[in-house]
N, C-alpha and C positions, 0 to 999 in steps of 0.2 A: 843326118841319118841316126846317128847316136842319141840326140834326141828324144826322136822317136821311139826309141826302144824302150826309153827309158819309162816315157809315159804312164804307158800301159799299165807298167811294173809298180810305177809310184801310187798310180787308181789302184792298183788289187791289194795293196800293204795298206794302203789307206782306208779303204772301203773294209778290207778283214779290221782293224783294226777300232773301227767306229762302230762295227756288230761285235767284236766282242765285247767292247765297253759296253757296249747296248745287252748284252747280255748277262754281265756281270750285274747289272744294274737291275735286273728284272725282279719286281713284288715276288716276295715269297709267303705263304705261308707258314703254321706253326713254327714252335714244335707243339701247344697246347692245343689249338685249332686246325685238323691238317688240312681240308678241305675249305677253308670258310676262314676272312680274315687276312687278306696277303698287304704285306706292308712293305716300302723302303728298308733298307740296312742304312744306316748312319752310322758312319764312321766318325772319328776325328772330333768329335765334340765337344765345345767350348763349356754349357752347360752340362753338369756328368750328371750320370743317373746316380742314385744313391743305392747301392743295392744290397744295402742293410736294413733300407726301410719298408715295412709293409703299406703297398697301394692301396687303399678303400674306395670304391668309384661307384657312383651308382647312376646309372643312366636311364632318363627321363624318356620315352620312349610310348610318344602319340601318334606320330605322321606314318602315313605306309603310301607306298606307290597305290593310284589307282587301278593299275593294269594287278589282274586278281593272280594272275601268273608269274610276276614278280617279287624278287626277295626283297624285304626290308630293309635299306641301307643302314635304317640307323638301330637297326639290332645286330648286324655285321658288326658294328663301331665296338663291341665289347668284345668281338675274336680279334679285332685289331688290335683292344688293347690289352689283353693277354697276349696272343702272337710278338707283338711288338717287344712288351718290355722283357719277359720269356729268351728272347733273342739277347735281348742286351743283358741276359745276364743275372736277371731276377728269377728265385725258383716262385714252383707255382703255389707254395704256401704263403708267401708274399702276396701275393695277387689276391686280392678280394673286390668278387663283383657283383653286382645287381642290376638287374632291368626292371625298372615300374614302368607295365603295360599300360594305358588307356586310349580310351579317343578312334579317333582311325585304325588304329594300329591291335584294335581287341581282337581284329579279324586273326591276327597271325601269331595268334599261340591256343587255338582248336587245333585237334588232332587232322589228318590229311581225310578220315572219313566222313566229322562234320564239314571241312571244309568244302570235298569236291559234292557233297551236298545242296550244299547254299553257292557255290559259285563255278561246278562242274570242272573242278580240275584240282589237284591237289595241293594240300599247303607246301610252298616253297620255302618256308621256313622251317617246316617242322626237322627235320634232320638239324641244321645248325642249332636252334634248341636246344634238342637233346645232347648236340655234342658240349655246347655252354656247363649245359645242368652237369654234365658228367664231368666235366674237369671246375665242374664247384663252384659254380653261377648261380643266383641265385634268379629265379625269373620271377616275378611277384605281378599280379592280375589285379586290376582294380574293380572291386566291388559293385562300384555303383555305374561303370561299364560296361557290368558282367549283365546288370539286369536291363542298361536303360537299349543296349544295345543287340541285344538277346541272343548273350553267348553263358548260356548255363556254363556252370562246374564241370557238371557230365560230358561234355564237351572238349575239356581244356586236355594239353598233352600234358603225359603224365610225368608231375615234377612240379608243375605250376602251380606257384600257392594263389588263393583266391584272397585277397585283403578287403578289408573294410572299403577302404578309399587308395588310389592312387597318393592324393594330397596325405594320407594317415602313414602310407607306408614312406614316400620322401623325408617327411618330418622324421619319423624312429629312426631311418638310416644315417639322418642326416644328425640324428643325438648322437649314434652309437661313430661318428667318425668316417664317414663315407660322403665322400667328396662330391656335387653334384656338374654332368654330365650333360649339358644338354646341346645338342646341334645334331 
């Protein structure tokens, strides 16, 4: 009979005990990104961060989801890696970032009004964007993109520079010390 009692008892301390680990453990975002960018906490680290050194990153940024209603994973990857290191401890004048748009991916740095234009719903990107550009991302548009893919200037949200070449701007980032990004 005793048991028995016990059971029950040992499931509810058990089962509390595996949701809260489960919860302690939940993606968080920022603090630089709040909405956009939720990542693991790591603890206990064998490799340390260095958090005297400034990050330079600059992330390659062609592919986009074909569902025209979907966020760009791999334009997220740059709130990740602000949010992420941000957390561990790096401020945000350490952080330097860059996104070279082309390819696929020209769709999703027009403003939400060319967008729901050309594909009747609006960009799901442009908010995260903005929030990048504003905590000092630098988003950079490829030129020859801009024309062969027929997303004018006029068009782009505001913030986005329009470059020569995708291939022109990787290379200057990649003089001036910015590490290249790409997955």
């Amino acid at each position: 009979m005793r048991r028995r009692l016990l059971m029950p008892s040992f499931f509810y301390l058990f089962t509390i005990g595996i949701v809260t680990n489960c919860l302690a453990q939940a993606k968080q975002s920022g603090p630089v990104i709040e909405e956009f960018g939720k990542v693991w906490r790591i603890e206990n680290t064998d490799f340390k961060v260095d958090t005297t050194k400034t990050y330079k990153a600059v992330f390659d940024i062609m592919n986009s989801p074909e569902d025209v209603s979907q966020r760009n994973a791999s334009l997220e990857t740059a709130a990740r890696f602000l949010n992420m290191h941000a957390q561990s401890g790096i401020p945000l004048n350490q952080l330097k970032v860059a996104l070279v748009v082309h390819n696929k991916a020209s769709k999703d740095v027009i403003t939400s009004e060319a967008y729901k234009r050309k594909y009747n719903v609006e960009n799901p990107n442009e908010k995260m964007l903005q929030e990048l550009m504003g905590a000092g991302a630098e988003v950079i548009f490829c030129g020859q993109s801009s024309v062969s893919r027929d997303f004018p200037k006029e068009e782009l949200i505001a913030g986005v520079q329009l470059s020569l070449s995708a291939m022109t701007a990787l290379i200057q980032l990649q003089n001036e010390n910015y590490r290249l990004i790409k997955f």
